[in-house]
C-alpha positions as CSV (number, residue, x, y, z in Angstrom):
1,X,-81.4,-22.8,-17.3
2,X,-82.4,-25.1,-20.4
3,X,-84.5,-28.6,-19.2
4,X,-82.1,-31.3,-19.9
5,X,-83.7,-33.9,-22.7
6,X,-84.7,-37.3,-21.2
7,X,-81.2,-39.6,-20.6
8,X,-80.1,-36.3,-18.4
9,X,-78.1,-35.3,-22.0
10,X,-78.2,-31.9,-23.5
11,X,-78.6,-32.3,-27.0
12,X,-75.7,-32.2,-29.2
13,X,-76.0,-28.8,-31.4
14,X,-72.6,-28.6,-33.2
15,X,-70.3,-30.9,-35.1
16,X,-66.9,-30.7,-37.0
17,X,-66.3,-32.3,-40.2
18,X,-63.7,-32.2,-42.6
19,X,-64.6,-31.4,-46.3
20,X,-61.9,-31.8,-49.0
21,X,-62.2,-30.5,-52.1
22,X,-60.8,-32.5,-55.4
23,X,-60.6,-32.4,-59.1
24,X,-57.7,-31.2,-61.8
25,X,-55.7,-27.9,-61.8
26,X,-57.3,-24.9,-62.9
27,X,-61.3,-26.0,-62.4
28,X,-61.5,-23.6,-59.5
29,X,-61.0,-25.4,-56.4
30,X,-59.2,-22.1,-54.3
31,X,-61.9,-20.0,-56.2
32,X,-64.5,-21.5,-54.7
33,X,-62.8,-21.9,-51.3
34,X,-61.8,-18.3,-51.0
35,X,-65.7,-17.3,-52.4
36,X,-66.8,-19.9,-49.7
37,X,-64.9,-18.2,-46.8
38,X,-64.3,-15.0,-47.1
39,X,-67.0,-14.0,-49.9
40,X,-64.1,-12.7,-52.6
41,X,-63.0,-13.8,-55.8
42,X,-59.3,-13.1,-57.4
43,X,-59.4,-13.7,-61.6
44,X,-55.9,-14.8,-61.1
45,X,-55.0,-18.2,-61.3
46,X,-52.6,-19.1,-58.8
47,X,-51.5,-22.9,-58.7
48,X,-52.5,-24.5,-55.2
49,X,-48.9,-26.1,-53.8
50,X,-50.1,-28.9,-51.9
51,X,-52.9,-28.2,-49.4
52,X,-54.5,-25.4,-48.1
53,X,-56.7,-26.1,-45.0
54,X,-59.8,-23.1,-44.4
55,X,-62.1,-22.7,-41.8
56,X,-65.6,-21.7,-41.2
57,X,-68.4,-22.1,-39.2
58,X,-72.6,-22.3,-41.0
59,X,-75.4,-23.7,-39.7
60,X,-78.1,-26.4,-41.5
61,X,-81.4,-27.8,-40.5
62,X,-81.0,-30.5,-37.5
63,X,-81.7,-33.8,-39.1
64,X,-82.7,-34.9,-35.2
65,X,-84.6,-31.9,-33.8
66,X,-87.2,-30.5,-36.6
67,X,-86.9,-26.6,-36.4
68,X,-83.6,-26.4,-34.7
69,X,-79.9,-26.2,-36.4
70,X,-76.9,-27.3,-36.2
71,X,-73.6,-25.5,-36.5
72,X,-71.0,-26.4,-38.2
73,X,-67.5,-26.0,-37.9
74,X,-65.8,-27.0,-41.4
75,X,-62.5,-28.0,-42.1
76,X,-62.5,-27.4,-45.6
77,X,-58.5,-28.4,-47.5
78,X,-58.2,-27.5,-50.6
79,X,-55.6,-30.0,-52.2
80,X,-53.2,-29.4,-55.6
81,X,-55.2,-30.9,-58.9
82,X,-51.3,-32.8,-59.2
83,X,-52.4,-36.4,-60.7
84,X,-48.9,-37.3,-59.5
85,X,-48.9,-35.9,-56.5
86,X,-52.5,-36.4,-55.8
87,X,-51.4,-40.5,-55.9
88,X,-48.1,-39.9,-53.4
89,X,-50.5,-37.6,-50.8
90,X,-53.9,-38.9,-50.6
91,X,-53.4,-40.1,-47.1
92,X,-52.5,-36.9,-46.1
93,X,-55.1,-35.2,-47.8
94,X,-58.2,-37.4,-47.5
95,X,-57.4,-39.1,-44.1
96,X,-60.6,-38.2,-42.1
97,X,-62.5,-36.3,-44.6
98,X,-66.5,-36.9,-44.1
99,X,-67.5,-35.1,-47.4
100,X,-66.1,-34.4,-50.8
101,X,-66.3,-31.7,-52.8
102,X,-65.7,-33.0,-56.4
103,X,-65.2,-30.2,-58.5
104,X,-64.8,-30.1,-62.5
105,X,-65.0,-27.2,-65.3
106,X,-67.6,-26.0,-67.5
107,X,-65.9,-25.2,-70.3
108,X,-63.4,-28.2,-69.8
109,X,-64.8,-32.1,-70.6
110,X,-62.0,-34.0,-69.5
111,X,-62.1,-32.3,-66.0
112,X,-65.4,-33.9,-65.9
113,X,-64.1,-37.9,-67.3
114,X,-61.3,-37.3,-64.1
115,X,-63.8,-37.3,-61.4
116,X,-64.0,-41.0,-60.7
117,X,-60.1,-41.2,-60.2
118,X,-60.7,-38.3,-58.1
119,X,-63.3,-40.0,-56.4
120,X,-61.5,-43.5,-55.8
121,X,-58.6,-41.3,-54.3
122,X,-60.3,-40.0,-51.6
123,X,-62.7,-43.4,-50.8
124,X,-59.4,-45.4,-50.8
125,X,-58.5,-43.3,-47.5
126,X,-61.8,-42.2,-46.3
127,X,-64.0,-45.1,-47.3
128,X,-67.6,-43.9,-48.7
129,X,-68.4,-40.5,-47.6
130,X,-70.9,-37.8,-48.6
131,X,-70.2,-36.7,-52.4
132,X,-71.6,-33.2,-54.0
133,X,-70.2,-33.0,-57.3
134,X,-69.7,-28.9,-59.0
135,X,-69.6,-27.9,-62.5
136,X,-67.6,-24.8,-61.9
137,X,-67.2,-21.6,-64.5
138,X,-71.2,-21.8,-64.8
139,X,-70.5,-17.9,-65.5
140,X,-68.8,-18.0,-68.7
141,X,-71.9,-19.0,-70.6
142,X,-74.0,-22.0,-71.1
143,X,-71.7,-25.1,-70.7
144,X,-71.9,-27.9,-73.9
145,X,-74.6,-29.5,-73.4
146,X,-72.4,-32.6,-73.9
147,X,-71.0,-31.7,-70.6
148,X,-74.1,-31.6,-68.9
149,X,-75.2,-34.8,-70.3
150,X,-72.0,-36.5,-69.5
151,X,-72.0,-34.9,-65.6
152,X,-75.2,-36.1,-65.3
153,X,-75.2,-39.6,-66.3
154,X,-71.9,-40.0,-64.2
155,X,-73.6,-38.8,-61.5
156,X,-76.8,-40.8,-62.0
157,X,-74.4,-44.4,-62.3
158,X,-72.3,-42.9,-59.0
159,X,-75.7,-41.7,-57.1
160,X,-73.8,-38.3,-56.5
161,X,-75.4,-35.4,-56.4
162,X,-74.5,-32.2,-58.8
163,X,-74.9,-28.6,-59.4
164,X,-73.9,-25.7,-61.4
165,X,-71.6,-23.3,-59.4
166,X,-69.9,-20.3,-60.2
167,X,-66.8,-19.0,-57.9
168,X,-67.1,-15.6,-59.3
169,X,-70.4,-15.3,-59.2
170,X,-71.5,-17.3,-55.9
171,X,-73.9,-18.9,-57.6
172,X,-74.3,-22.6,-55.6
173,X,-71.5,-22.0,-53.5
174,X,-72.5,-22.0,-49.9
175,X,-75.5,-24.3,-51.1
176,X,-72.1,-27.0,-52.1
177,X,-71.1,-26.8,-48.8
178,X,-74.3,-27.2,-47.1
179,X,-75.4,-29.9,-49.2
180,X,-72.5,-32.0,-48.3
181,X,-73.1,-31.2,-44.1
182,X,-76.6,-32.4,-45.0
183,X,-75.7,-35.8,-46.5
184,X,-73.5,-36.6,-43.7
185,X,-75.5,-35.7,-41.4
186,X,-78.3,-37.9,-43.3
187,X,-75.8,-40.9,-43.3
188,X,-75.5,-40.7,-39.4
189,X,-77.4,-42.9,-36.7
190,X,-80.9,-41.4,-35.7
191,X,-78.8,-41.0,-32.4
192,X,-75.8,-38.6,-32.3
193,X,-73.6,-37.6,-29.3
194,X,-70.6,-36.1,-29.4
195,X,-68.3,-38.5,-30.3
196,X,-69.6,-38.2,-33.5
197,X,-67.5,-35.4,-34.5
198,X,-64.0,-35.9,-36.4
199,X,-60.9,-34.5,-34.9
């Protein structure tokens, strides 16, 4: 039987969160997704009808106990890139979320000028929350370096992170998800207990 930490409480070694994916149609929001969960990727392009909600459970480093980790168990939706729609549902979508995956293509620049809209959608509903942004496709060659330049000083003014990704490929794409689990859990109190997880 494990010693119980002083304050008689074992230490809490899991948590759920809910990550939502956002950005236009077609940047490769299922891609990723489906690469994310189940390791495949379909070239066809199959339009996302409102929300798809996917599950998996990874582990990262333990922010509160150096050499342990902590699992967790991601809700990951993966909303329609719908402007419209995206407006009429964001309570739906975003209520709850703790991370956000803001995703944009590589070979498309105005997927990349959309993100803040993308980005005030979901903090409208969820408030300030831990924000990885990807520059999906990084498999169909070098992107413009325009687009790099542009990614990375929204990113700079925003203080998001960012990172190449490829849904084809894998390049980036469990690191995405990870990366967003770790600046939550960065943005938490030095104390956690169970509480602390979302529903």
């Amino acid at each position: 039987m494990s010693e119980m930490p002083p304050g008689g409480k074992p230490p809490d070694t899991s948590l759920s969160l809910k990550i939502s994916l956002a950005g236009d149609s077609g940047v490769g929001k299922t891609a990723l997704v489906k690469r994310f969960v189940s390791d495949t990727f379909n070239d066809t392009y199959t339009s996302t009808l409102g929300a798809k909600v996917s599950s998996r459970r990874f582990s990262v480093p333990d922010p509160l106990h150096e050499g342990q980790r902590l699992e967790v168990a991601a809700a990951i939706w993966d909303i329609m890139g719908n402007i419209g729609l995206r407006e009429v549902l964001r309570d739906a979508y975003f209520y709850g979320a703790k991370g956000v995956l803001l995703v944009a293509d590589a070979t498309r620049p105005d997927t990349v000028k959309n993100l803040p809209a993308w980005a005030k959608a979901v903090t409208s509903v969820a408030g300030e929350l831990s924000t990885v942004v990807l520059l999906n496709k990084s498999d169909l060659g070098k992107p413009a370096k325009v687009i790099s330049a542009n990614i990375e000083a929204l990113c700079a003014e925003k203080g998001w992170t960012w990172m190449m990704a490829s849904a084809k490929t894998g390049e980036n794409v469990p690191e995405a998800f990870e990366r967003v689990a770790r600046l939550y859990l960065k943005s938490l109190p030095r104390t956690r207990s169970p509480d602390d997880s979302t529903e």
